[in-house]
Steps between C-alpha positions, in 0.01 A plus 500: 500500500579190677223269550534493911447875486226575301219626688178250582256517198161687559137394494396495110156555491320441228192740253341315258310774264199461389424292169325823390797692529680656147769682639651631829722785512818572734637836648707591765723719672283830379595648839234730522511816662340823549727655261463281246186630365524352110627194635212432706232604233703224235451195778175673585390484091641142455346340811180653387538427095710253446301194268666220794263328688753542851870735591690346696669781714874381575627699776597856538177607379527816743854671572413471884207357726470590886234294562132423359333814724678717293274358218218772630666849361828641331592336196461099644147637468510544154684172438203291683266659345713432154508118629124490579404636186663266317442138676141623452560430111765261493689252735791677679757298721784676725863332599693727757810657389822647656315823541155430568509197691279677768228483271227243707176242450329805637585740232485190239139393629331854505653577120408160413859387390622132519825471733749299346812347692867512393528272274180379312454278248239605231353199305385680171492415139616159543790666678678478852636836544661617844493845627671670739603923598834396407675625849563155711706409202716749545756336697782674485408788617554363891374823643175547347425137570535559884301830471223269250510209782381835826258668290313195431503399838179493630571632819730763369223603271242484803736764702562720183061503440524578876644877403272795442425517119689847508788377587496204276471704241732726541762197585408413169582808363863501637556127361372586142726822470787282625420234254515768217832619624636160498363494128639829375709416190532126553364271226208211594801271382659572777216441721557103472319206366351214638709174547492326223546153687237578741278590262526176284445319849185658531396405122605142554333470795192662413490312166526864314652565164424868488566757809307874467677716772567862529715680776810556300396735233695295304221443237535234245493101412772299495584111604638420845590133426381265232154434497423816765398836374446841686328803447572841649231776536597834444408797702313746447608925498324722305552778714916496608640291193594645187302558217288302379490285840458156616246344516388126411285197544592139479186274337472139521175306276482220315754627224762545760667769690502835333627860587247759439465904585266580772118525374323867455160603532245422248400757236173620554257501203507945511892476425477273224 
């Protein structure tokens, strides 16, 4: 990509965790959905077990959001109540994603979740690590980029909230099976990737070595220049996916980054 034609850089704002901190964990694109029931109760378990001090929630974290009064019954009941639960034990913070970038401060506030902005820079470890869903890198793929650039228009997402919840969801409905359609037989290979230029402009700029970012489903690690390393979260299907499923959590502490399974519920003392 020319220099004249890449796109202005954004805002990187910057977390600086807490010297207390031992680890932070990363997830993303889970798309969670009512019928996704052993998917849900594996983020449910991890968010609630896992030994981190903080998740970081990358995006996607629900398949679709109409808006944060839906939190109040159906399933984005469940998932608030999920989120409340566990930023009671831990600390939880949220970055929109290509799916559920409807998700608001007011859902965020009430489940106690910190809002984080595309990109973020986590200071942690001695480390300056930036995150991002993964989707505004995704350059090539013109069309999505216009349809990214109206749904995160405020006043397009002002006019949308406007809509009886009814038929937001069931707008939502039509979109997802369409989505799946598109999907049927085609590999996440295909999907796209993120520009590789673009994304070494961001980790120059932002003084980054190492970029976590999901959105793909592309998992893996891998070197986009010399000197500048990314990450890829996986998804997460337990429920659709073959046998044995995916399902996987990206860990970053003192020792490093590390790739580890979801965590499970304690044994209790009777099943010992």
């Amino acid at each position: 990509m020319a220099e004249e034609q890449a796109p202005p850089l954004p805002v990187f704002w910057e977390f600086a965790a807490p010297a207390a901190w031992t680890a932070v964990d990363f997830i993303s694109d889970l798309h969670l959905a009512d019928d996704m029931p052993r998917t849900f109760e594996a983020c449910a378990n991890h968010l609630l077990h896992t030994s981190a001090d903080a998740v970081f929630i990358l995006g996607d974290l629900f398949d679709v959001w109409v808006g944060d009064d839906s939190r109040h019954t159906g399933f984005e009941a469940r998932g608030a109540a999920m989120l409340s639960q566990a930023a009671s034990q831990r600390s939880l913070a949220f970055m929109a994603g290509n799916r559920d970038f409807a998700i608001g401060t007011e859902m965020l506030k009430e489940c106690g979740v910190m809002a984080l902005p595309d990109p973020t820079v986590l200071l942690a470890f001695g480390q300056r690590v930036l995150l991002s869903h993964g989707d505004a890198l995704c350059l090539s793929d013109t069309d999505y980029q216009r349809f990214r650039a109206m749904v995160r228009n405020p006043q397009w997402q002002t006019q949308m909230l406007a809509r009886p919840l009814a038929e937001r969801r069931a707008l939502a409905k039509q979109v997802r099976h369409a989505s799946e359609q598109r999907r049927v037989g085609v590999s996440p290979v295909d999907w796209g990737d993120i520009d590789t230029a673009a994304a070494v402009r961001w980790m120059h700029e932002a003084n980054t070595p190492v970029l976590v970012h999901g959105h793909t489903h592309q998992p893996g690690s891998e070197p986009l220049a010399p000197g500048f390393l990314r990450h890829v979260l996986t998804d997460w299907d337990l429920d659709h996916a073959a046998a044995p499923g995916r399902a996987e959590v990206m860990r970053l502490s003192r020792t490093g980054f590390a790739r580890i399974a979801p965590a499970a519920p304690h044994p209790t003392a009777s099943a010992q």
